[in-house]
N, C-alpha and C positions, 0 to 999 in steps of 0.2 A: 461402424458407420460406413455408408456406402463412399463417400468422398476421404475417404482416408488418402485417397493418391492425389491427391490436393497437394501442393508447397504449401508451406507456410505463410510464405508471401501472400499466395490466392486466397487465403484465411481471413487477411487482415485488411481492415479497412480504416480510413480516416473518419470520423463522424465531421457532417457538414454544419451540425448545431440546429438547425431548424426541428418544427415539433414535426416529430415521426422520422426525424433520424439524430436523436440526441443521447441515445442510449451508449453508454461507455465500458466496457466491461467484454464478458463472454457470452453468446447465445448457441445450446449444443442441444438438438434430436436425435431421432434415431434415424435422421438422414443426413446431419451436417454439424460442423461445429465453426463457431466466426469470433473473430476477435475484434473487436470494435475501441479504437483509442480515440484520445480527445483532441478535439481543434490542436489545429500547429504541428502536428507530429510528421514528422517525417520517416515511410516507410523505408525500409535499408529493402535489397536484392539480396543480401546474405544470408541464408537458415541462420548462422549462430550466432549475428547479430540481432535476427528479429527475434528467435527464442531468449536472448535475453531481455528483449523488448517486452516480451511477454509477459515471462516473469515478476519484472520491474512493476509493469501495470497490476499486476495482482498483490504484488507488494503492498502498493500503493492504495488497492483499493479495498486491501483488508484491515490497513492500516488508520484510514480517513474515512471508511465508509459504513462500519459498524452497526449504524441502524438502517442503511438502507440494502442489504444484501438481499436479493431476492431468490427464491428459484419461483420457476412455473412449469405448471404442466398443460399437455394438451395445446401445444406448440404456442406458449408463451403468450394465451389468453384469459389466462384467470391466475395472474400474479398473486404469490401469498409471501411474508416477513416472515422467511425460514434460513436459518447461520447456514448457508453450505459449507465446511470446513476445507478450503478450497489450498488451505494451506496443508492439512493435516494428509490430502491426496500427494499434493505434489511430495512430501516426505517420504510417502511411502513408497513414490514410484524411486525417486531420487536414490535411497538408502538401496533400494532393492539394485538399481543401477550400479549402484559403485560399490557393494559386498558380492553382486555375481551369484548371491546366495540365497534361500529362505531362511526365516529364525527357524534355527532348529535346536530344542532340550536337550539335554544329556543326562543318562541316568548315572545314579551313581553304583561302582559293582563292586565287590572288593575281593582281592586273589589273593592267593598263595605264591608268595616267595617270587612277586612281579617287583618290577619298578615302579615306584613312582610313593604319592606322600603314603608315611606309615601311619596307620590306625594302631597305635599303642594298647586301645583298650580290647579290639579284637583280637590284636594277639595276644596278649598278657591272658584272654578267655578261652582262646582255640587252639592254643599252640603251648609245645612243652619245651619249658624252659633247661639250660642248665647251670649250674653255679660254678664261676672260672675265679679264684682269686678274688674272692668275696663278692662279685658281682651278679648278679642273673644275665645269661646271653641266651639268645634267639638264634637258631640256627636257620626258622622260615620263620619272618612275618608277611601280616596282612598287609598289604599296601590297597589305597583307594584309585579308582579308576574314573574317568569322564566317559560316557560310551554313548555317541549320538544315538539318539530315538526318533527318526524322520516320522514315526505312528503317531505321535504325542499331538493333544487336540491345540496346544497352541501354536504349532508348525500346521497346520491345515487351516486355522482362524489365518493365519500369517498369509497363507496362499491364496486365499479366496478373496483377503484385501488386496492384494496386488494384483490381481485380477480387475478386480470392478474401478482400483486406480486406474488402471491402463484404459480399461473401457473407456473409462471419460478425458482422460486426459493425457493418455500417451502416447495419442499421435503427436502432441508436443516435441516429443524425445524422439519414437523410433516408430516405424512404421507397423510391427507387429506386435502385438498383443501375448502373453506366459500364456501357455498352454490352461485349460478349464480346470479348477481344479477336482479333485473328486468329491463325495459329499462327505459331509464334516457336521460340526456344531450349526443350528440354526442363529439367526443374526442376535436373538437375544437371548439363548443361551451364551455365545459367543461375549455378549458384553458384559455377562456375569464371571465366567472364564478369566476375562482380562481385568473386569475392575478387582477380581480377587489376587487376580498375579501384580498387579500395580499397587496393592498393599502390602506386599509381601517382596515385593524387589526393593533391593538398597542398588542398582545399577542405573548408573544415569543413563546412556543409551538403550541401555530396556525401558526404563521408564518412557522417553522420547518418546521410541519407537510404538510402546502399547498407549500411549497416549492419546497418538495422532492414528491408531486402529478403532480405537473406543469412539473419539470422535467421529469416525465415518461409520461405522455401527450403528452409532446412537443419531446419527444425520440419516441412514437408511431405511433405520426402523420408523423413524417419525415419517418416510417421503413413501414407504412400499413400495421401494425400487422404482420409482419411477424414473427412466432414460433421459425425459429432459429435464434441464435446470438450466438456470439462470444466475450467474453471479456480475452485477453491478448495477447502474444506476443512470435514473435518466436526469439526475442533477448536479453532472460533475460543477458546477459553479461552488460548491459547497467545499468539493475537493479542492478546488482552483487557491479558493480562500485560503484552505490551510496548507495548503503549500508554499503560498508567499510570506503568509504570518512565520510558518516555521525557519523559514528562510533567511529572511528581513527582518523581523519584529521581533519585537522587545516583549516578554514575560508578562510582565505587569504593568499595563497602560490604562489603568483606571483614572487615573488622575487626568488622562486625555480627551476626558468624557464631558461633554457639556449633560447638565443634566438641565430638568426640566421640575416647575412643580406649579398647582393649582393653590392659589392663597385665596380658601372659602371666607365668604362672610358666614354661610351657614354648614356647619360639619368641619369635620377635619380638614385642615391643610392635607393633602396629597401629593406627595412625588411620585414624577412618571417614570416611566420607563430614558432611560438615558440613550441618547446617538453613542454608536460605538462603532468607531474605525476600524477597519480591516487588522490596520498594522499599522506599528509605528513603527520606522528605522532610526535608530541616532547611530549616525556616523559623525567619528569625532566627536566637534561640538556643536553640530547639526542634527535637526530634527526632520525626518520627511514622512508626512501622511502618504499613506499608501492606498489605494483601493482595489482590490482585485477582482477583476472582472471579465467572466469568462464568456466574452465576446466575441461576433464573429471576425468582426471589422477587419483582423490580419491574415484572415484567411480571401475575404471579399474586398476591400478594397470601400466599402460602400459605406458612407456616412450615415446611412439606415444603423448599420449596426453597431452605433456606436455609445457610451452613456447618456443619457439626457437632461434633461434641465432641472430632476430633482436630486439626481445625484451629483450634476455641478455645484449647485448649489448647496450641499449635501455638506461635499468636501471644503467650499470655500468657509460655509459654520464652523469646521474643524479648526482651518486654518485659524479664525478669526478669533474663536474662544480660546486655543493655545497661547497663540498670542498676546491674549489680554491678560489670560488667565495666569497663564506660566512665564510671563515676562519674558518671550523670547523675543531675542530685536529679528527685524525683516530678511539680513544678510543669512538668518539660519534656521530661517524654518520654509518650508516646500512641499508642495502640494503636486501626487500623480495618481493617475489610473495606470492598473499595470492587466494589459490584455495577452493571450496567447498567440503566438506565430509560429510559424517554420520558417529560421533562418537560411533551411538550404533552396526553400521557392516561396518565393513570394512577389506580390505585384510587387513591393517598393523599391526592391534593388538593393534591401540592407542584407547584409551575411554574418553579424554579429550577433551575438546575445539578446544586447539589449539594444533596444531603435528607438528614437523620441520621432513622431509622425504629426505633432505638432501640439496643441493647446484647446482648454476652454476654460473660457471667461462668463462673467455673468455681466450683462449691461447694464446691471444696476450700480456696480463698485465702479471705482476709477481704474481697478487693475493694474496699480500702480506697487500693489505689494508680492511679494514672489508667491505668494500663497494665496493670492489670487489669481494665478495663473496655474489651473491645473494641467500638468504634462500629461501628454497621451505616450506610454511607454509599450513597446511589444517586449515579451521576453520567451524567446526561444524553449516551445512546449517540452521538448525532450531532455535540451540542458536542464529546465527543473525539476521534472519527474526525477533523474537522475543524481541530483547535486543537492536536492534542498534539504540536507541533513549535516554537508560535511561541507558549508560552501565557504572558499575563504576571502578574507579582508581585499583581496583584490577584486571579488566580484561584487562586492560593496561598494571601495570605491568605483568600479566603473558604474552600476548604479547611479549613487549620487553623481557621477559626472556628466550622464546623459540628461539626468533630470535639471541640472543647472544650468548647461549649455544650453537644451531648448529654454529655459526661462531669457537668458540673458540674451539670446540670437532671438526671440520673438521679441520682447521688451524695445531691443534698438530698432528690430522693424518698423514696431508703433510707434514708437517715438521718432523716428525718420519723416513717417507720412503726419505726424501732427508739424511740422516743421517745413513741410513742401509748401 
């Protein structure tokens, strides 16, 4: 690629969220390659903090984004639903990185009168024994040998994916690309080669390794080489979601579903489809609805982009049918939106995790109950890419703590000006 002397840094870009720059993910030609991450992120100056940044987002978004992996050709105009196995690259540059090495076979030879294991049955057939003191002794045997074969066509399969890894992905790593390799097995000869060696290995790191080969093979063969692809998606809102569910939410919240159903005079009775919350957190013995919402508003600052009156509304049904439903009293159950920011710039002047930016209500309730006060919460875009699998009890409670404090610090507001 001509921009290979590009940083890392000049790679990567923040997405602003609007339509036509919402796409989150990687975009790579045969003239550039760009990394594009989600609202709130904050880029680092450092190669090997941003390379891990990199990383992390491919993690992520192999992780959460399963049906929407795209590549495209012909500079990313005629997108098609094809798995780039974007994972099984990075392995093979990775492994190749820190072995210094190609896989290379070893045949087996077997000599006279060397070291190493003895083959009993080759000598007991090749060699003349004599009898000491009732025993049979061998004055040479056969020992077996390992003897590299750098010719062997799975050391060439081996080179030619580390090759086309690099191509696409190792300016990640390092600035130059392994040498071409020579010609070898065609690509789907190549995946007959390895799916028959991956039947016949018991080695777990063989296996890995011709695993994540097969996979770039058999992603090859389907694309016919084509230079560009595309791996992510232009709805990280879908990711957003399941990164706070994972994070914050509870397993099983069925029971937190209002549902809905049509009582016919004529035909069946029909149930609908149910409302179903983002997430639910119980901390302690509090409950808090969650919505996650992959908004601009903490990148912008602008009440434009912020939920609106059917998702306030949305969240306040939740609050309302918990309540009724689940016997929760008012003191423990809480109602938020949780948006993305960047703790280290932002208009608001917060530098925490999590920031409560204020509320919505709906003018129809008295808003007199906490769950009808929806909190507007930001939560630092890169703390959760990074945390939302191992996050601990302290970042819970500061959670619930920012979502309570704005309920009760707006609460006394209102209640100040009904008393002027």
């Amino acid at each position: 690629m001509n921009n290979l002397r590009k940083t890392l840094r000049d790679r990567c870009h923040v997405t602003e969220g609007y339509d036509g720059d919402r796409f989150v993910g990687i975009k790579a030609d045969t003239e550039s390659a760009e990394i594009y991450f989600p609202i709130g992120w904050n880029l680092s100056d450092d190669d090997r903090t941003i390379r891990e940044d990199i990383i992390t987002l491919f993690r992520i978004l192999y992780a959460f984004n399963k049906k929407d992996k795209l590549i495209s050709a012909q500079n990313f105009n005629n997108p098609q639903n094809v798995d780039f196995p974007i994972h099984s690259y990075l392995k093979i540059i990775t492994k190749f990185l820190n072995d210094g090495k190609y896989y290379v076979e070893s045949d087996h030879e077997y000599k006279i009168g060397a070291n190493g294991q003895i083959s009993w049955s080759r000598t007991v057939r090749s060699q003349q024994g004599i009898v000491k003191n009732g025993s049979l002794i061998f004055t040479n045997t056969v020992a077996r040998h390992l003897t590299p074969n750098f010719n062997k066509q799975i050391t060439q399969i081996h080179k030619f994916c580390v090759y086309e890894a690099f191509d696409k992905l190792g300016w990640l790593y390092i600035a130059n690309k392994p040498d071409l390799p020579g010609r070898g097995p065609s690509v789907r000869e190549s995946i007959q080669i390895l799916t028959q060696k991956i039947s016949r290995s018991h080695n777990d790191n063989e296996q890995e390794l011709f695993g994540a080969m097969l996979n770039m093979l058999n992603y090859m063969d389907a694309q016919s080489f084509e230079k560009d692809y595309l791996f992510g998606t232009d709805y990280f809102e879908r990711i957003w979601e399941g990164l706070i569910d994972k994070a914050f939410g509870i397993e099983d919240k069925s029971k937190y579903f209002p549902r809905t159903r049509w009582l016919l005079d004529y035909g069946t009775d029909k149930e609908k489809s149910s409302l179903i919350p983002d997430s639910i957190m119980i901390y302690k013995d509090k409950s808090y609805v969650l919505d996650a919402k992959y908004y601009r508003y903490g990148q912008t600052d602008n009440a434009d982009d912020l939920p609106g009156s059917a998702d306030i509304n949305k969240q306040i049904t939740y609050g309302e049918y918990i309540a009724r439903h689940l016997q929760i009293p008012n003191e423990r159950l809480f109602n938020a939106f949780l948006l993305p920011y960047n703790k280290a710039s932002n208009k608001f002047g917060i530098k925490t995790v999590f920031g409560n930016f204020g509320e919505a209500v709906g003018d129809w309730k008295d808003n007199k109950k906490n769950y009808e006060r929806v909190q507007g919460i930001v939560i630092d875009t890169r703390f959760l890419m990074y945390s939302y699998l191992k996050l601990s009890e302290n970042y819970l409670n500061k959670l619930a703590t920012c979502i309570e404090q704005g309920v009760y610090r707006n609460l006394s507001k209102k209640l100040d000006k009904e008393y002027l």
